[in-house]
mmJSON file of the N, C-alpha and C atoms, coordinates in Angstrom:
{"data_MODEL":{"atom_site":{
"group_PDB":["ATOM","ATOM","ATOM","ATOM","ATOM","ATOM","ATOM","ATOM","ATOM","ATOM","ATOM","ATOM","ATOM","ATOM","ATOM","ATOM","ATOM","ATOM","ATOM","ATOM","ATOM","ATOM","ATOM","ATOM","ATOM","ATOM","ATOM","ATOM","ATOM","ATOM","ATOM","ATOM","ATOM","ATOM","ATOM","ATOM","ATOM","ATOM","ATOM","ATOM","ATOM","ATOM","ATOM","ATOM","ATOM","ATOM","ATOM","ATOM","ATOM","ATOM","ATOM","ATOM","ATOM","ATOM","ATOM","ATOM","ATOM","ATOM","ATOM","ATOM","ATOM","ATOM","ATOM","ATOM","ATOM","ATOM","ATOM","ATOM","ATOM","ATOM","ATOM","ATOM","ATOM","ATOM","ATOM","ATOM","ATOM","ATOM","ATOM","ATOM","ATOM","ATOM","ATOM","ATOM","ATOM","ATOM","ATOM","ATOM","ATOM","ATOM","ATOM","ATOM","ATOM","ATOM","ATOM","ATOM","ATOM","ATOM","ATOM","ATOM","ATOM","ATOM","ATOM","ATOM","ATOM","ATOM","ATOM","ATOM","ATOM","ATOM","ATOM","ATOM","ATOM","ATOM","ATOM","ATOM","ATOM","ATOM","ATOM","ATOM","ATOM","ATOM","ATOM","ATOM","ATOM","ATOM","ATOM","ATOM","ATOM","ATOM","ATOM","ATOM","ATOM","ATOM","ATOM","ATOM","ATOM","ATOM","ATOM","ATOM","ATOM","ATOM","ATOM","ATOM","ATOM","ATOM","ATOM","ATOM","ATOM","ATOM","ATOM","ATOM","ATOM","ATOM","ATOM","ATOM","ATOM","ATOM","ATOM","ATOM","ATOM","ATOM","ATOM","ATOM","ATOM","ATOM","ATOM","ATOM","ATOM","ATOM","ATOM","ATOM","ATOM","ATOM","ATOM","ATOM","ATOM","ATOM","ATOM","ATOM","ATOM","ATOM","ATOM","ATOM","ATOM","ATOM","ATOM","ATOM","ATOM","ATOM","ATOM","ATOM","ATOM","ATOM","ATOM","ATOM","ATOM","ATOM","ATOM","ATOM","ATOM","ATOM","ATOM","ATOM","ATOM","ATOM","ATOM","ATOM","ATOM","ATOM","ATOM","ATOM","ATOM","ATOM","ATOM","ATOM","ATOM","ATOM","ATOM","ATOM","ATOM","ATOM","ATOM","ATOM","ATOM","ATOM","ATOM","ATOM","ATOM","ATOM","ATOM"],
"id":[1,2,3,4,5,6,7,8,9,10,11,12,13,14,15,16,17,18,19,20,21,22,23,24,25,26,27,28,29,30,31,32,33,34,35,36,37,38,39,40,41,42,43,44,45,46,47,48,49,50,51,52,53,54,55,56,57,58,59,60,61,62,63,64,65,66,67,68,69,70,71,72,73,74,75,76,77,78,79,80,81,82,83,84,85,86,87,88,89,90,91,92,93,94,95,96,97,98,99,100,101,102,103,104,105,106,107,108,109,110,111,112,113,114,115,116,117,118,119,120,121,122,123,124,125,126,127,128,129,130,131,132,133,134,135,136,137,138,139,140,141,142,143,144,145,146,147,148,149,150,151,152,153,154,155,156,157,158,159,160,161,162,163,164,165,166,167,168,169,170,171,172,173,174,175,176,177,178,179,180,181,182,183,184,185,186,187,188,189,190,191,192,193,194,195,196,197,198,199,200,201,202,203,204,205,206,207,208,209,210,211,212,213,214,215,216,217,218,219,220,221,222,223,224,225,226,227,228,229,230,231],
"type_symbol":["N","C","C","N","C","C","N","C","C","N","C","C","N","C","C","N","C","C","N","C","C","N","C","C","N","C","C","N","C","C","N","C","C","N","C","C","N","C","C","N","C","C","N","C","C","N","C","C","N","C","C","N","C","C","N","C","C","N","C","C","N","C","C","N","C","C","N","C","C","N","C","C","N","C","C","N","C","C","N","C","C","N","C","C","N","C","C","N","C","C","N","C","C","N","C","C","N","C","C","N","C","C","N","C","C","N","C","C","N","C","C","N","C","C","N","C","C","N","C","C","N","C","C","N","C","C","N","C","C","N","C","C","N","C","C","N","C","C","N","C","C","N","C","C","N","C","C","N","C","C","N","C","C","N","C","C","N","C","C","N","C","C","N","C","C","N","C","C","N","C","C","N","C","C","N","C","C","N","C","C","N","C","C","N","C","C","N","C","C","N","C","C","N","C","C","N","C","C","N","C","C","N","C","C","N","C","C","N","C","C","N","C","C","N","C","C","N","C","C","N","C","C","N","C","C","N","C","C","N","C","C"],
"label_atom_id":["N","CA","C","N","CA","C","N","CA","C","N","CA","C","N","CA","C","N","CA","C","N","CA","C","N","CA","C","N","CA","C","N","CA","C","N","CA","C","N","CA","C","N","CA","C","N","CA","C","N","CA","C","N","CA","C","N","CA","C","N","CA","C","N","CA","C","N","CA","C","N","CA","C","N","CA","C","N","CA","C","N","CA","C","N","CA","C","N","CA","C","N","CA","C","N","CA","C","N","CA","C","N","CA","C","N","CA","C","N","CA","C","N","CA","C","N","CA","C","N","CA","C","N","CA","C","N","CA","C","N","CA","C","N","CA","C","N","CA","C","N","CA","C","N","CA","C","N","CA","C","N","CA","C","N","CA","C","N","CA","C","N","CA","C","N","CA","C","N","CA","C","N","CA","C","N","CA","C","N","CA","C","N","CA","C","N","CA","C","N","CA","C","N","CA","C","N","CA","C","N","CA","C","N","CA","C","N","CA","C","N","CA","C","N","CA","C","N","CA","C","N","CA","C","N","CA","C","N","CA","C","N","CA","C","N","CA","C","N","CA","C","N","CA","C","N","CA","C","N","CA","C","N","CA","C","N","CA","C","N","CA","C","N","CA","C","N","CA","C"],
"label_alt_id":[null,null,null,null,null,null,null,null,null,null,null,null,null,null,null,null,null,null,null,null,null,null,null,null,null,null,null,null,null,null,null,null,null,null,null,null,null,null,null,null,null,null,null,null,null,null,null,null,null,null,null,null,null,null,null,null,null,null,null,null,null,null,null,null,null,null,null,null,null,null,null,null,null,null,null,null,null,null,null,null,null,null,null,null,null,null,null,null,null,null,null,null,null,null,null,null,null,null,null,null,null,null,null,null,null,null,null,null,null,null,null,null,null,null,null,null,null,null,null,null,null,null,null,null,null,null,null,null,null,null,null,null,null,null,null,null,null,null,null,null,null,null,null,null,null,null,null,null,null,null,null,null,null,null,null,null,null,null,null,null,null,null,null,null,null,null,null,null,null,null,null,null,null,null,null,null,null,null,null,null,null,null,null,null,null,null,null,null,null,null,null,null,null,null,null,null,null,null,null,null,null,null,null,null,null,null,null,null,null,null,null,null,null,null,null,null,null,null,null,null,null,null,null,null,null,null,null,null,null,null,null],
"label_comp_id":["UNK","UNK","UNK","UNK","UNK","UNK","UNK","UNK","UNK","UNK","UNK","UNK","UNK","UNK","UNK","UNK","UNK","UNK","UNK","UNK","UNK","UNK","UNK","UNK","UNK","UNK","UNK","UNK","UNK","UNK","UNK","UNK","UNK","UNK","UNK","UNK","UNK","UNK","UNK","UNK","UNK","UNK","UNK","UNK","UNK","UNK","UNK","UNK","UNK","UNK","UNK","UNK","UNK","UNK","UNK","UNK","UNK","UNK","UNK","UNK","UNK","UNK","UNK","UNK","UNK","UNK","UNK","UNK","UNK","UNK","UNK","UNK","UNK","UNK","UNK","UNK","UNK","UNK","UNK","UNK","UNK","UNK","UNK","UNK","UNK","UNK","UNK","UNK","UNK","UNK","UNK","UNK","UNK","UNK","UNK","UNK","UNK","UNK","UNK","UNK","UNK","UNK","UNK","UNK","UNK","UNK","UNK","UNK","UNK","UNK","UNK","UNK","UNK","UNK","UNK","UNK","UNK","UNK","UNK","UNK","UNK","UNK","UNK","UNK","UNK","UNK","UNK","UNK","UNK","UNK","UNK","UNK","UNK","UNK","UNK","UNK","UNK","UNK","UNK","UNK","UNK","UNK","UNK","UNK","UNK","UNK","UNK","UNK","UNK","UNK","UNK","UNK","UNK","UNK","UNK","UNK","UNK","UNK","UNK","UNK","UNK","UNK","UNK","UNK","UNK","UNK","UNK","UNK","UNK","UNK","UNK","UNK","UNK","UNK","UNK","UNK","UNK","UNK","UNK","UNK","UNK","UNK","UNK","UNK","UNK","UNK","UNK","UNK","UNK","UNK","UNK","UNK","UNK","UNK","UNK","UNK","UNK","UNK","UNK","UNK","UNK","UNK","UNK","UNK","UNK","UNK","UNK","UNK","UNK","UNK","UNK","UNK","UNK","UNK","UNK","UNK","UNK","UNK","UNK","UNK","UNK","UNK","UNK","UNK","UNK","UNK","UNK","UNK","UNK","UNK","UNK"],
"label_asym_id":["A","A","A","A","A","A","A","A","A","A","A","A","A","A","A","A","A","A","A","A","A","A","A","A","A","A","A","A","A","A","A","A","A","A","A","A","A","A","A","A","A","A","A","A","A","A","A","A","A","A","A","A","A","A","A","A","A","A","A","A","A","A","A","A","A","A","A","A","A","A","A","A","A","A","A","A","A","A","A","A","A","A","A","A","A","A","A","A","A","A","A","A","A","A","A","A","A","A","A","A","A","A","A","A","A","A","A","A","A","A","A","A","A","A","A","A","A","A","A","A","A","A","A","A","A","A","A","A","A","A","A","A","A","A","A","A","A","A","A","A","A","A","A","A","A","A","A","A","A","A","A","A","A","A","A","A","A","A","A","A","A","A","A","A","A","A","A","A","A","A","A","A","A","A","A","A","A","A","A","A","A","A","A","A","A","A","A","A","A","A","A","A","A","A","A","A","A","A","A","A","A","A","A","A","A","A","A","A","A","A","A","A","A","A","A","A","A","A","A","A","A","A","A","A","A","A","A","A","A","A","A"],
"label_entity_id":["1","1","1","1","1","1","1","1","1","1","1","1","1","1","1","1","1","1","1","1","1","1","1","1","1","1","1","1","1","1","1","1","1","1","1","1","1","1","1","1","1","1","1","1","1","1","1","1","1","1","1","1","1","1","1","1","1","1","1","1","1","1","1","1","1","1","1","1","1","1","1","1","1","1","1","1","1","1","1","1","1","1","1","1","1","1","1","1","1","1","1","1","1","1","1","1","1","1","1","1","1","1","1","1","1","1","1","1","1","1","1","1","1","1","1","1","1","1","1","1","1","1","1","1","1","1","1","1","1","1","1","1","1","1","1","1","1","1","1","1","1","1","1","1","1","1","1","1","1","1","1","1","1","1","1","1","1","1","1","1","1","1","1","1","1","1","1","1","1","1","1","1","1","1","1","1","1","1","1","1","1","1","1","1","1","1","1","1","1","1","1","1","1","1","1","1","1","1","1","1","1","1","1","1","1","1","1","1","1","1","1","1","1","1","1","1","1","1","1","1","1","1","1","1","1","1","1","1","1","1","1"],
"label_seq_id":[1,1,1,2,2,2,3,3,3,4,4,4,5,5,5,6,6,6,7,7,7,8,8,8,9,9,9,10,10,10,11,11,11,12,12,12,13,13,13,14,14,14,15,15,15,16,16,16,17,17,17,18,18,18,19,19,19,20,20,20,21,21,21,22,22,22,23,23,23,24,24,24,25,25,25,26,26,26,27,27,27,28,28,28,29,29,29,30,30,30,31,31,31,32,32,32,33,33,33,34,34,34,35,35,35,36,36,36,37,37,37,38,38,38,39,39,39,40,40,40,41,41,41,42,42,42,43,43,43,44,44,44,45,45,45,46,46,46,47,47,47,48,48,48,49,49,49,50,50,50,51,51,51,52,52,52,53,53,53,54,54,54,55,55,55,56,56,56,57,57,57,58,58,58,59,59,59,60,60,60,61,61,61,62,62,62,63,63,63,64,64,64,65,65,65,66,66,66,67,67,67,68,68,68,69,69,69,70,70,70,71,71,71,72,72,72,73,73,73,74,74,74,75,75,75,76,76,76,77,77,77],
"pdbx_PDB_ins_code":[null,null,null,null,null,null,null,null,null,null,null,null,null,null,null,null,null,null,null,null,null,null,null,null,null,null,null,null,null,null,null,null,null,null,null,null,null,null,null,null,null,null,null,null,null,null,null,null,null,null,null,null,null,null,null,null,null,null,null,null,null,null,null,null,null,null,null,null,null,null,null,null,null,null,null,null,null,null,null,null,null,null,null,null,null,null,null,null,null,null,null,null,null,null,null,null,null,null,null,null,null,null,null,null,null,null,null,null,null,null,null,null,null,null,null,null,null,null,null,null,null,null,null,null,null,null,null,null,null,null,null,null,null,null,null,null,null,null,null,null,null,null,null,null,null,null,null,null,null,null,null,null,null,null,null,null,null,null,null,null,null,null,null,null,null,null,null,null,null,null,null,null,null,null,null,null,null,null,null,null,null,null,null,null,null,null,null,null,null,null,null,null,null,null,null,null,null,null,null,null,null,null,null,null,null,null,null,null,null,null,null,null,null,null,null,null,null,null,null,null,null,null,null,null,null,null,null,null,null,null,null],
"Cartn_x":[0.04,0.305,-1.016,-0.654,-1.984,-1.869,-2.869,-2.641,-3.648,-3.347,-4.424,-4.163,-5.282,-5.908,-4.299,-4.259,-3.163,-1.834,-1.451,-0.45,0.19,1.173,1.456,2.151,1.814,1.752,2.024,2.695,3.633,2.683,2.271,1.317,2.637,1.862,2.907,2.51,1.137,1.169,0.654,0.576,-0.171,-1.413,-2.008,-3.158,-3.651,-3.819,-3.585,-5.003,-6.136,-7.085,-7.402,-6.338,-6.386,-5.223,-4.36,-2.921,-1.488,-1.702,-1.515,0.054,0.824,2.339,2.5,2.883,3.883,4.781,5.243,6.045,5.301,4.419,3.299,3.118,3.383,2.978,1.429,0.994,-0.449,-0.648,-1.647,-2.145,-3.58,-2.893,-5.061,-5.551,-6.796,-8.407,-9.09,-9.018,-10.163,-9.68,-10.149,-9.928,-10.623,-11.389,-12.871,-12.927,-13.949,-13.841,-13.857,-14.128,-13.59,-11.842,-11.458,-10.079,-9.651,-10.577,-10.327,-9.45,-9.051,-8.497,-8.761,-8.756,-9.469,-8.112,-7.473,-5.996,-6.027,-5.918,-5.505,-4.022,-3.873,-2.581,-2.966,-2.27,-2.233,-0.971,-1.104,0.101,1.148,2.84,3.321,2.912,1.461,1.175,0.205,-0.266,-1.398,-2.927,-2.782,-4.356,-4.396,-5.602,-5.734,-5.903,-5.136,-4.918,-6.334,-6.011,-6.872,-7.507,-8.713,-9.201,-9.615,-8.851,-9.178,-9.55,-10.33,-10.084,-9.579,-8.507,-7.883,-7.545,-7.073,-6.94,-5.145,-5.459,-3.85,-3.101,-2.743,-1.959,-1.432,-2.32,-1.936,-0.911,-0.36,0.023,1.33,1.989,3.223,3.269,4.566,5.043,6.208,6.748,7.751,8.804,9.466,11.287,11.922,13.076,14.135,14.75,15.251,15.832,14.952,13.54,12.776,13.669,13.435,13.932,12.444,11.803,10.948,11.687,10.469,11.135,9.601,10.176,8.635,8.399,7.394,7.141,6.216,6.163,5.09,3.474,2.788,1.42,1.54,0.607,0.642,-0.88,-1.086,-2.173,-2.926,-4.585,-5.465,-5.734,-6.096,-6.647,-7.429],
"Cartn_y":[-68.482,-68.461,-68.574,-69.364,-69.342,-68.576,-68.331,-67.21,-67.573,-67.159,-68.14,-66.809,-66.599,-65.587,-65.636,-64.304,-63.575,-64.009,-64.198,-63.876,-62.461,-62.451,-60.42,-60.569,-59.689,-60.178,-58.153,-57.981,-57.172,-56.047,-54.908,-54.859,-53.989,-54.559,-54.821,-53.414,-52.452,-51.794,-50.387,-49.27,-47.952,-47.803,-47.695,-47.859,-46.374,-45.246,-43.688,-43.404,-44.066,-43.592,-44.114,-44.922,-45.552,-44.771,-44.101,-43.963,-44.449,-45.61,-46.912,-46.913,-47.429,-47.223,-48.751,-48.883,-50.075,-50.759,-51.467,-52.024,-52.319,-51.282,-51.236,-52.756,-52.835,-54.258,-54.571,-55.535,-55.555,-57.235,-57.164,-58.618,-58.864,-60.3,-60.827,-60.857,-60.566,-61.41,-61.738,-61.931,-62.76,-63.176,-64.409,-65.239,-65.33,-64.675,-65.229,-66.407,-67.069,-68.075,-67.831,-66.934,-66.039,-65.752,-65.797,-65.827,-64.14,-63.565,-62.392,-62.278,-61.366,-61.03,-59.829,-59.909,-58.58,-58.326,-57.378,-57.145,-55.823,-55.706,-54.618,-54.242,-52.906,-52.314,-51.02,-51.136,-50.571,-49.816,-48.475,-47.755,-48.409,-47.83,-48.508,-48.372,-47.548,-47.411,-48.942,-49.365,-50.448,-50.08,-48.342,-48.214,-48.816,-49.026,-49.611,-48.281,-47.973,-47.784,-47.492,-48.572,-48.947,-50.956,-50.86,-52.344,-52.117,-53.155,-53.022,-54.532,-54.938,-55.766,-55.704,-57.385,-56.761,-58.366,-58.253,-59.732,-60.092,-61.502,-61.906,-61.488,-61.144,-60.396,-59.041,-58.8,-57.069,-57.318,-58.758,-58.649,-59.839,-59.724,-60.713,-61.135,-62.252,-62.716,-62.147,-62.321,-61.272,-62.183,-61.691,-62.366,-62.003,-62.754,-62.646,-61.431,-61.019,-59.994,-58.158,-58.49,-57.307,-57.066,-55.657,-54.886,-54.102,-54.175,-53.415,-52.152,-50.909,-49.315,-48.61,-47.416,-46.736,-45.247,-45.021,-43.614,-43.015,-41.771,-40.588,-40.724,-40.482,-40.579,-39.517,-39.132,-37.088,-37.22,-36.112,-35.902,-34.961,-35.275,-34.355,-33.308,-32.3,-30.972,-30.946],
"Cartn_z":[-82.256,-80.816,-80.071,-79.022,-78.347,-76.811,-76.501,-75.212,-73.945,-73.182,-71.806,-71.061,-70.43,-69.296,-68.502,-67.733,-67.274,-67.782,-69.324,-70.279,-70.195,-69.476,-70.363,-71.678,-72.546,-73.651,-73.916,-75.282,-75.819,-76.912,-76.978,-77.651,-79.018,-80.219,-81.433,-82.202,-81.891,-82.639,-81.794,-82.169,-81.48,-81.567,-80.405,-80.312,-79.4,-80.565,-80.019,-79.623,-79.847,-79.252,-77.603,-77.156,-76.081,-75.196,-75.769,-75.5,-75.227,-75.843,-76.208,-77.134,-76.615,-78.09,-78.261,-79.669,-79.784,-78.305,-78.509,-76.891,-75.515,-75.14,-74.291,-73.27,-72.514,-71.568,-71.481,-71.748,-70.944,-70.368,-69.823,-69.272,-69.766,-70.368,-70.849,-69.643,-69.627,-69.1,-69.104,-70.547,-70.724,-72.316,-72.661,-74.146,-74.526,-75.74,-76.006,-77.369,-77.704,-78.196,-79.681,-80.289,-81.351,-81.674,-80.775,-80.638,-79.877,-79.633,-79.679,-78.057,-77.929,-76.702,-75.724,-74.449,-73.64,-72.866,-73.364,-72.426,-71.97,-70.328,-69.774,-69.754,-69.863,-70.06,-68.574,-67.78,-66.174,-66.292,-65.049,-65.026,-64.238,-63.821,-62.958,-61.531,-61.147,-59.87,-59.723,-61.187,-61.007,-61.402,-61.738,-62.391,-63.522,-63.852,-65.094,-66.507,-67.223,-68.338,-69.269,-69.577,-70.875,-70.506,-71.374,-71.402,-72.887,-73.284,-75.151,-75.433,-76.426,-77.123,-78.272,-78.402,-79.156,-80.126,-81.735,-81.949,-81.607,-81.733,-80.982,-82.421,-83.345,-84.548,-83.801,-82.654,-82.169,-81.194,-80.673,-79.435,-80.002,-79.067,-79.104,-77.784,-78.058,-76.621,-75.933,-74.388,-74.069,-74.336,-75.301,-75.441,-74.0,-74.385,-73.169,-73.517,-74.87,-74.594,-74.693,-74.281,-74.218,-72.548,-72.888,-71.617,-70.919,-69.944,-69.248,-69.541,-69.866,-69.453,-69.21,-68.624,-67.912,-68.741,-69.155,-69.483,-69.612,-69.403,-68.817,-69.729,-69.312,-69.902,-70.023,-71.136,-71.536,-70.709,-69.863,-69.05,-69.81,-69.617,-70.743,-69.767,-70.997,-69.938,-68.94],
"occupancy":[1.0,1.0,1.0,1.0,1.0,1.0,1.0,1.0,1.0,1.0,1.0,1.0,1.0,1.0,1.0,1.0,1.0,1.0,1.0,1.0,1.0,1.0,1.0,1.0,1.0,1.0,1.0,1.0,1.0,1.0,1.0,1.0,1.0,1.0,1.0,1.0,1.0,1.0,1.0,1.0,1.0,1.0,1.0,1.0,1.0,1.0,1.0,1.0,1.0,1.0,1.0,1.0,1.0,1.0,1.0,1.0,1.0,1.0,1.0,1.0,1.0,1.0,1.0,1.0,1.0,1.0,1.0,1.0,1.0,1.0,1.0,1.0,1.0,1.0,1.0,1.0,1.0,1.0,1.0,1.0,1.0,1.0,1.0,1.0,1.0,1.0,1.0,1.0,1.0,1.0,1.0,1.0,1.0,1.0,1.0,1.0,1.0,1.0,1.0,1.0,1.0,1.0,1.0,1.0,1.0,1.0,1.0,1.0,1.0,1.0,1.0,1.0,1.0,1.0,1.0,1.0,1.0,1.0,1.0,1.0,1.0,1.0,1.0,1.0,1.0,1.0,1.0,1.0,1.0,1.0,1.0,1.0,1.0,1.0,1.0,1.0,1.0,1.0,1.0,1.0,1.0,1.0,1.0,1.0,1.0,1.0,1.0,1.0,1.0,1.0,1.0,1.0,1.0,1.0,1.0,1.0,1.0,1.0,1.0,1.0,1.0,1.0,1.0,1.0,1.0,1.0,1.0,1.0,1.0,1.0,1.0,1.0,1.0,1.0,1.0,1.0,1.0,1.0,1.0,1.0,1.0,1.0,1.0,1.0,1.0,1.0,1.0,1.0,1.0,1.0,1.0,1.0,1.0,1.0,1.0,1.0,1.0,1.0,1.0,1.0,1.0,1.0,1.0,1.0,1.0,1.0,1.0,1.0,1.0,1.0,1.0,1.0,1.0,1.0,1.0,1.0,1.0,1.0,1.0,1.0,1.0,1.0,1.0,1.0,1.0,1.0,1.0,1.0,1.0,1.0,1.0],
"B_iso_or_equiv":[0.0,0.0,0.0,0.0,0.0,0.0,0.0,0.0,0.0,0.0,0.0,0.0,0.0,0.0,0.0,0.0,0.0,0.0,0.0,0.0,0.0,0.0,0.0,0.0,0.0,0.0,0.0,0.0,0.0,0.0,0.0,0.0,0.0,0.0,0.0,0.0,0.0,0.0,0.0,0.0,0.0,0.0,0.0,0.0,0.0,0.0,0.0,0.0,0.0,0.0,0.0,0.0,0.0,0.0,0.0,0.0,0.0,0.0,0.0,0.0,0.0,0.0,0.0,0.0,0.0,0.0,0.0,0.0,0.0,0.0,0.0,0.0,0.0,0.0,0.0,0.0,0.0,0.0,0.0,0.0,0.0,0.0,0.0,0.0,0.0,0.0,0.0,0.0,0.0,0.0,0.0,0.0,0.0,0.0,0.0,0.0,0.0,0.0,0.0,0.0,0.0,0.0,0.0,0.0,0.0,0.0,0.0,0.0,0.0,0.0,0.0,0.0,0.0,0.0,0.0,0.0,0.0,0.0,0.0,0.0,0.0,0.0,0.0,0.0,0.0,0.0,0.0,0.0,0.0,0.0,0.0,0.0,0.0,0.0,0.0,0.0,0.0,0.0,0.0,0.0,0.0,0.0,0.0,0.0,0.0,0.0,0.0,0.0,0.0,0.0,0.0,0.0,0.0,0.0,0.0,0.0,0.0,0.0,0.0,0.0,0.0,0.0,0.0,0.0,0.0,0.0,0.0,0.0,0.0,0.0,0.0,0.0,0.0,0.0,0.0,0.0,0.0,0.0,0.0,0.0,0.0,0.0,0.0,0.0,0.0,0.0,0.0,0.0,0.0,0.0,0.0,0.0,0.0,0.0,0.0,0.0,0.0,0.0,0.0,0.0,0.0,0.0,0.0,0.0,0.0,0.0,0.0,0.0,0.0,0.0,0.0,0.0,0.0,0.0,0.0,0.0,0.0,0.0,0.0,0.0,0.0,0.0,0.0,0.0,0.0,0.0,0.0,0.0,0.0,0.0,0.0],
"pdbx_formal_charge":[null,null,null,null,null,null,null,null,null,null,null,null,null,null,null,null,null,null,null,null,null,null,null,null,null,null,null,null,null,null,null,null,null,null,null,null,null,null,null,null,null,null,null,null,null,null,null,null,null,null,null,null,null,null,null,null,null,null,null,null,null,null,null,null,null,null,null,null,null,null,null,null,null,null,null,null,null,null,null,null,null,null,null,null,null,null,null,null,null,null,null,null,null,null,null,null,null,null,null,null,null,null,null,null,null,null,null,null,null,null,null,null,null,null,null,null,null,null,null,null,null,null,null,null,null,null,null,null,null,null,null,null,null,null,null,null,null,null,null,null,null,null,null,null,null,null,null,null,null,null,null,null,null,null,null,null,null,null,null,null,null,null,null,null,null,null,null,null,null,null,null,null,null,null,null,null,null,null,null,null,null,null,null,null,null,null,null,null,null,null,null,null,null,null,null,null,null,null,null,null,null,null,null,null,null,null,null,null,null,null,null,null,null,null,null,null,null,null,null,null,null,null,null,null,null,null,null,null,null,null,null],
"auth_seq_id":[1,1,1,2,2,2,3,3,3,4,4,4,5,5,5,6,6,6,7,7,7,8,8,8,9,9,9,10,10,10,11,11,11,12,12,12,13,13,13,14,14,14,15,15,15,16,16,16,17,17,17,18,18,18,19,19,19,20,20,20,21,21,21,22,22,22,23,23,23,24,24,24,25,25,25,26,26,26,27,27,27,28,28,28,29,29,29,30,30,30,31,31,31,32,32,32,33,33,33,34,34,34,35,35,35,36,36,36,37,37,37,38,38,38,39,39,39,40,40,40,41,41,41,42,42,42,43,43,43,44,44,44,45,45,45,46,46,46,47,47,47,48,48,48,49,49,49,50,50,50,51,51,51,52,52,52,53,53,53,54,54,54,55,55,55,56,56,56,57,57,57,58,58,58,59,59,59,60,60,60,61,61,61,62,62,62,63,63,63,64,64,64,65,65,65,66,66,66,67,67,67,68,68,68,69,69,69,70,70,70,71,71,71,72,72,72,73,73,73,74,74,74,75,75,75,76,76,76,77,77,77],
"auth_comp_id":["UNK","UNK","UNK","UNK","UNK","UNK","UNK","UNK","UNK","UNK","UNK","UNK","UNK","UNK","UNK","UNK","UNK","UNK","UNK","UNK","UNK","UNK","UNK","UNK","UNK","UNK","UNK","UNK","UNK","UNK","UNK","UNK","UNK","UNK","UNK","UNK","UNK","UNK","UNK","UNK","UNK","UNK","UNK","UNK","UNK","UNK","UNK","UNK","UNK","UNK","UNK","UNK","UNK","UNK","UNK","UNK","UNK","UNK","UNK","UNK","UNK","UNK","UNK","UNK","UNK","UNK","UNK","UNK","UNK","UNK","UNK","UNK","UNK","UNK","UNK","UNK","UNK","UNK","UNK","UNK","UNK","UNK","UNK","UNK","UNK","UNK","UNK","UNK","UNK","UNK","UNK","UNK","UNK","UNK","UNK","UNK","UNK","UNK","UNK","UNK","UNK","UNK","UNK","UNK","UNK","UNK","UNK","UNK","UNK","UNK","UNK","UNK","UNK","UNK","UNK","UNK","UNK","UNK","UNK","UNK","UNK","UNK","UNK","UNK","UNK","UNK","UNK","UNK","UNK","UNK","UNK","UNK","UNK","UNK","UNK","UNK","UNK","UNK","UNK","UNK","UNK","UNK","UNK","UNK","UNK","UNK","UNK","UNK","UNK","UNK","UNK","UNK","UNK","UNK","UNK","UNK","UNK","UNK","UNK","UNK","UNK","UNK","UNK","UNK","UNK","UNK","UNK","UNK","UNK","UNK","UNK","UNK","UNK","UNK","UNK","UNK","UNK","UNK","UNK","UNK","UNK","UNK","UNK","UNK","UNK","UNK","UNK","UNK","UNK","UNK","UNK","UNK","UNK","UNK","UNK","UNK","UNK","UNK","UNK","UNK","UNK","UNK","UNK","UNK","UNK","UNK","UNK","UNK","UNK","UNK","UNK","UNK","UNK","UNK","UNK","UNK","UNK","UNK","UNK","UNK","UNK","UNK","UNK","UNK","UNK","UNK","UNK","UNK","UNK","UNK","UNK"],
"auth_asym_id":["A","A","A","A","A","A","A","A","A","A","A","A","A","A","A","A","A","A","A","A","A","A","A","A","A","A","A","A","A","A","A","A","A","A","A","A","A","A","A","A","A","A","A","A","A","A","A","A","A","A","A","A","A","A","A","A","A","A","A","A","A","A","A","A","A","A","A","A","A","A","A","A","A","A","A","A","A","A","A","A","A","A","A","A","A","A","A","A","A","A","A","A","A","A","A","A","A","A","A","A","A","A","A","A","A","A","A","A","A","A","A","A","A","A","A","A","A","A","A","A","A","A","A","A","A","A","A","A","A","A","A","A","A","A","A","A","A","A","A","A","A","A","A","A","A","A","A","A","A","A","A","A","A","A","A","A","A","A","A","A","A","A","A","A","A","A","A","A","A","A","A","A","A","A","A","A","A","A","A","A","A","A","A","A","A","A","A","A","A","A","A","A","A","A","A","A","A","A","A","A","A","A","A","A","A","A","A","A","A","A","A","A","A","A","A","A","A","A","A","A","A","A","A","A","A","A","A","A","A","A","A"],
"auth_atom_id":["N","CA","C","N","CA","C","N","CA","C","N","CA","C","N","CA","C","N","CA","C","N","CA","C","N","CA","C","N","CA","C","N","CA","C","N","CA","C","N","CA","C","N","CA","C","N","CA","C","N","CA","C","N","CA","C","N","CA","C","N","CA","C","N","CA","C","N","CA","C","N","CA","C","N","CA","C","N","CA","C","N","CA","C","N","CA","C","N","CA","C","N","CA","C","N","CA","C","N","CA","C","N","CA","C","N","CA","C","N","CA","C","N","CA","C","N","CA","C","N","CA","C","N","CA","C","N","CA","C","N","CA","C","N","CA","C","N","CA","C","N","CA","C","N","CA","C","N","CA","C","N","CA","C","N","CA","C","N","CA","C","N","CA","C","N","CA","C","N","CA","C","N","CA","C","N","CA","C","N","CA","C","N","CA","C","N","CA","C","N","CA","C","N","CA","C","N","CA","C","N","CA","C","N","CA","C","N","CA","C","N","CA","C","N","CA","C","N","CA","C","N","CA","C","N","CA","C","N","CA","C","N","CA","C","N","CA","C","N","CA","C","N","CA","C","N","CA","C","N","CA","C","N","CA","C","N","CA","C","N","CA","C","N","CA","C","N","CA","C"],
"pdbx_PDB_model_num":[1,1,1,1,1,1,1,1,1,1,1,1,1,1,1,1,1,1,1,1,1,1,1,1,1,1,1,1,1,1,1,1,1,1,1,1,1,1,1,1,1,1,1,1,1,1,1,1,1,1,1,1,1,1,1,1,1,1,1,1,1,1,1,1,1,1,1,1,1,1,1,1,1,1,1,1,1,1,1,1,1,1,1,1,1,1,1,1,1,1,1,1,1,1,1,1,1,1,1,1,1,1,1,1,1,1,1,1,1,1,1,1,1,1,1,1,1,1,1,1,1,1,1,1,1,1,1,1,1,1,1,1,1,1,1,1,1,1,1,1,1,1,1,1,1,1,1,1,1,1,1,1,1,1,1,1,1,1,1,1,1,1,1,1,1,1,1,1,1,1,1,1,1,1,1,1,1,1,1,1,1,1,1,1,1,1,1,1,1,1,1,1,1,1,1,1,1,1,1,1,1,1,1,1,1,1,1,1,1,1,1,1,1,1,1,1,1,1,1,1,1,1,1,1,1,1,1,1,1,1,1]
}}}
C-alpha cells in the first residue's frame, strides 16, 4: 500500500508507550523516503495525542465497514 500525506490511516497494533490501541485513527504528515511514516493520532477535541513514527506494516487503510467509536484516555497522575 502506498500512503500520501494527510491519509487517515488505521493503526493495526498497540502502541502502550504512546497510549496508543489497536483501531486508533491517525493522520500522516509526513512520508519519508525510507518508507517510513510520521502519523499523528489527536483527541476528539483535536489535541494532538501522540506523533509517532511509524512503518506502513503498523497502519492500514479505513474499510467501509470500520465504524468510528470514541474512548476515554486514562489520565496520568
Amino acid at each position: 500500500m502506498s500512503y500520501a500525506v494527510l491519509d487517515t490511516v488505521v493503526l493495526v497494533r498497540d502502541l502502550s508507550e504512546h497510549g496508543l490501541r489497536a483501531g486508533d485513527l491517525g493522520a500522516i504528515v509526513e512520508v519519508h523516503e525510507s518508507g517510513e511514516l510520521e502519523v499523528e493520532f489527536v483527541t476528539a477535541s483535536g489535541h494532538t495525542k501522540a506523533l509517532v513514527t511509524l512503518r506502513a506494516e503498523d497502519v492500514r487503510e479505513i474499510a467501509d465497514t470500520d465504524l468510528v467509536a470514541v474512548r476515554s484516555l486514562e489520565r496520568s497522575a
